[in-house]
N, C-alpha and C positions, 0 to 999 in steps of 0.2 A: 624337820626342815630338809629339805631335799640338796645332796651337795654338788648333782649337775646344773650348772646355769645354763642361759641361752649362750651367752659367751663362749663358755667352752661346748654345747652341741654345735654352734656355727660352722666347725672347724670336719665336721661330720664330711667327707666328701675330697677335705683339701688333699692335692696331688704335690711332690716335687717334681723338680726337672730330671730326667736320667739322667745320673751321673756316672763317669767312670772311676773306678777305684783307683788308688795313686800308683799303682807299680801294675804291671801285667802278670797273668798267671806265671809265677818264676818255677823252676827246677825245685833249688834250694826252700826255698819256702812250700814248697807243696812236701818234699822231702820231710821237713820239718813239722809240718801238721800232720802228715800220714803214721810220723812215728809218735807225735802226741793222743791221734785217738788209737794208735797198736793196731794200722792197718798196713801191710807191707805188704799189698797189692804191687805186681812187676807193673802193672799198666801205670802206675803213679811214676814208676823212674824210668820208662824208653819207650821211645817211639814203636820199636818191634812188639815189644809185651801190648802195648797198645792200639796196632794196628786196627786191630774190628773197630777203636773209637774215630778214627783219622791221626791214629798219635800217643803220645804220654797223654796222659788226663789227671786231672785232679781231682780229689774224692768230691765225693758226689753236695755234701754240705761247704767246701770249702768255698764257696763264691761269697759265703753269707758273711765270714771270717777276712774278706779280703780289704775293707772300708775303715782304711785307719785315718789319722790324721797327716798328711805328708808333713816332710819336714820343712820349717820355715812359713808352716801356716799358723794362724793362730789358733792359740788353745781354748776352749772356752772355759775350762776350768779357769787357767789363769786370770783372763781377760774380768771375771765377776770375782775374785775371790775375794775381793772387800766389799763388795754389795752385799750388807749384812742381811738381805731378807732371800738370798741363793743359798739352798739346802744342797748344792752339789749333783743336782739331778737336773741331767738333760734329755730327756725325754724325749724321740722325736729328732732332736736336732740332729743328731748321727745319719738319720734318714732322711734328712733334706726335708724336712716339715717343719711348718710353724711351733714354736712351743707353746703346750696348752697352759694356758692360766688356772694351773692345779699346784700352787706353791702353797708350799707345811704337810703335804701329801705323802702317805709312807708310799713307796714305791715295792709291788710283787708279781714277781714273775708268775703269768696264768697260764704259762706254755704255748707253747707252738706246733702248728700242722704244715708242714711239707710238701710241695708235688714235686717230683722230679723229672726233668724231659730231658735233659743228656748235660754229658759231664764239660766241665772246663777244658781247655787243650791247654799246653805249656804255649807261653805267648800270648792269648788272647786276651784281649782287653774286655774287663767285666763291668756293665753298668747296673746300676741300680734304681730303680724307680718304686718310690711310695707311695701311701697314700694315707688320710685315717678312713676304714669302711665301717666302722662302725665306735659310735660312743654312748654308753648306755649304765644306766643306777642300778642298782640292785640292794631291796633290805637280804643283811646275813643275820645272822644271830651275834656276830660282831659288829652290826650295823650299818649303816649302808655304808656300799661301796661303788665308787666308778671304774667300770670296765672299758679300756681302749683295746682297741682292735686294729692293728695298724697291716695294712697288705702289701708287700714288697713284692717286685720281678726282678730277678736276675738275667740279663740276656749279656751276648755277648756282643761287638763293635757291627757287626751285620745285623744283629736285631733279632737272632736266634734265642727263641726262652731257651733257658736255663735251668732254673727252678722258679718254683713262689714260695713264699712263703706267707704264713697267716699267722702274727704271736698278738697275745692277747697280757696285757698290760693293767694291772688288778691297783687304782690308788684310795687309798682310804684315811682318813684324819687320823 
């Protein structure tokens, strides 16, 4: 029995609104990611080291890391924790998409692909834009599985890409 319905292919196409991330590229926090992936790049901490970019920059994946929840919004975690049929997984909603009607779903990372077209500057405000571009079955030899495919743009307050990215989202009973 097949475990994509129409219900969840519907969602094949849906887009969010670009959003901007809560805080702008900061110092300290680029500071702080640089030394968590043990890249101590000068262009990450001054504008001099950074000149060829227009500036300090923030490493190249940091825009993807920027999208938290501000403070005094609500949580979703919180908001469902007594909705006894919420498995804790939100899927989606992080990226301003609909969530898919795939609840009791084990949830696995299928990886992700990259483009990059130029880095963050200290300052700039980072939006994000989703989409789902693809949803599709597959039999494994553990059985079938739904693969989401969710496509994200990073630009920045002028409309400049940033990066894309492509991860790919593995849920299976």
């Amino acid at each position: 029995m097949p475990l994509l319905t129409d219900e969840v292919r519907k969602h094949i196409g849906a887009e969010s609104a670009p959003f901007p991330a809560c805080d702008p590229v900061e110092k300290g926090a680029v500071r702080r990611y640089a030394q968590a992936i043990m890249d101590p790049d000068p262009a990450y901490a001054s504008d001099e080291a950074g000149a060829r970019y227009g500036g300090a920059v923030a490493p190249p994946l940091y825009p993807a890391f920027m999208f938290r929840t501000p403070f005094g919004a609500p949580d979703v975690l919180t908001e469902r924790a007594h909705d006894p049929d919420f498995d804790g997984l939100v899927m989606g909603v992080r990226d301003g998409l609909p969530e898919l009607p795939l609840h009791g779903f084990a949830l696995l990372n299928g990886g992700a692909e990259v483009e990059f077209y130029r880095y963050a500057r200290h300052g700039e405000t980072v939006f994000q834009k989703s989409r789902y571009a693809d949803i599709y079955e597959r039999e494994t030899r553990a059985g079938p599985m739904i693969f989401v495919v969710i496509e994200t743009e990073y630009t920045n307050g002028a409309g400049e890409l940033l990066m894309r990215a492509r991860k790919t989202i593995i849920r299976r009973k």
